[in-house]
C-alpha positions as CSV (number, residue, x, y, z in Angstrom):
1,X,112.9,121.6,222.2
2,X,114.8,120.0,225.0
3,X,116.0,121.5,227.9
4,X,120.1,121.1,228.7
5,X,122.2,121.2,231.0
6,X,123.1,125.0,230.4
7,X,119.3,126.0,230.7
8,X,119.4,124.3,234.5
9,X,122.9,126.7,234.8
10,X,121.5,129.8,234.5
11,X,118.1,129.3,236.2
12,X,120.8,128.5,239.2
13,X,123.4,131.4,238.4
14,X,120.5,133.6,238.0
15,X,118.9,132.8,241.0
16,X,122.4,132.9,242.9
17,X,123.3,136.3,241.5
18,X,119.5,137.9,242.8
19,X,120.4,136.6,246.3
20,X,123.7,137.8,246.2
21,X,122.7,141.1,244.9
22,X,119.9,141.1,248.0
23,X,122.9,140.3,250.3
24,X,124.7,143.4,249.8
25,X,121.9,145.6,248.4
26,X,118.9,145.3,251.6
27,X,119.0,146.7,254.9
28,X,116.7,144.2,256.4
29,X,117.7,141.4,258.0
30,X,114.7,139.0,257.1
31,X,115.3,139.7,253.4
32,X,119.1,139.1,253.6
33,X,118.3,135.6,255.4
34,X,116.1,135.2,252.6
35,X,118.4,135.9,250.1
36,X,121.0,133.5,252.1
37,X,118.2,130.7,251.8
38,X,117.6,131.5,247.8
39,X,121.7,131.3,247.4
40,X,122.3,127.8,248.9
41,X,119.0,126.5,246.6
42,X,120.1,128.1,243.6
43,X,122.9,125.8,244.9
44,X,121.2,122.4,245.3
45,X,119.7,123.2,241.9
46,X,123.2,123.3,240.0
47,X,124.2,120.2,242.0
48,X,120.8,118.6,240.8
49,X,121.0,119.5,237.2
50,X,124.9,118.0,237.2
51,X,123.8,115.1,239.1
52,X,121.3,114.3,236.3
53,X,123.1,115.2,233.3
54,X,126.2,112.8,234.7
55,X,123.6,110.0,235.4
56,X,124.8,109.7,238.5
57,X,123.2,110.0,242.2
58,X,126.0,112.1,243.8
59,X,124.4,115.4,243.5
60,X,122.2,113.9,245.1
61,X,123.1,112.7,247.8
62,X,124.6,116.1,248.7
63,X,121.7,118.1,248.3
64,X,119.7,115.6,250.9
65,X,122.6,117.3,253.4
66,X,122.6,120.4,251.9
67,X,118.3,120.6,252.6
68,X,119.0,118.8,256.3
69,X,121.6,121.7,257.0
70,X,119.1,124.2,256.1
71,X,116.6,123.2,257.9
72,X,118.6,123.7,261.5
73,X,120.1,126.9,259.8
74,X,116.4,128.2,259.6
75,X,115.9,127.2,263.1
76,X,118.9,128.8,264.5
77,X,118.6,131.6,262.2
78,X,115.2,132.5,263.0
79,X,115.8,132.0,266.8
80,X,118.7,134.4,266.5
81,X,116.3,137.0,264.7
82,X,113.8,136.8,267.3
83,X,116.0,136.9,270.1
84,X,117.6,140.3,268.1
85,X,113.9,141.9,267.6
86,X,113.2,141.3,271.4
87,X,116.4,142.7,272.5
88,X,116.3,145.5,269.7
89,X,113.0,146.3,268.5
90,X,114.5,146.4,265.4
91,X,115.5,144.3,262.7
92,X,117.2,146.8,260.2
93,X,121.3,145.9,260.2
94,X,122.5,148.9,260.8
95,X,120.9,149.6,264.0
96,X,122.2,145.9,264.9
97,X,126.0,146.8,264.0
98,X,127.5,146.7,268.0
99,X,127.5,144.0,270.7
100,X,126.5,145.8,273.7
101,X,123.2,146.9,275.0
């Protein structure tokens, strides 16, 4: 038994629709980053499997961006988190939803 192309498809859109879900479903705002972070690799891992299945090295080439991006999103994203918590106490959304002290 081999695995395709279509097995790699829906480990990603799997794996995209669970962090989607835990976008709009949680109330925290660690697990929503998370579930940002398990979207754009659920991502990579499409690009991956066309990449591989095309015999080509496009895919990538993209996801070495792709992983470079996320790495200063994480550090900008955690920062902002921090810097939230600090200012907050708090890191549930909708105790975060205005601008002003």
């Amino acid at each position: 038994m081999t695995i395709g192309l279509n097995d790699y498809l829906m480990v990603a859109g799997l794996a995209f629709a669970i962090g989607f879900a835990g976008v709009l479903v949680r109330k925290n705002i660690l697990v929503i980053y998370m579930c940002l972070e398990l979207m754009l690799v659920a991502s990579t891992i499409a690009l991956v499997a066309f990449s591989r299945f095309n015999g080509t090295m496009d895919g990538n080439v993209f996801v070495f961006f792709i992983l470079t991006v996320a790495a200063a999103e994480v550090a900008v994203g955690l920062a902002i988190i921090v810097a939230l918590f600090r200012r907050r106490q708090t890191v549930q959304v909708e105790e975060l939803n205005a601008l002003k002290n």
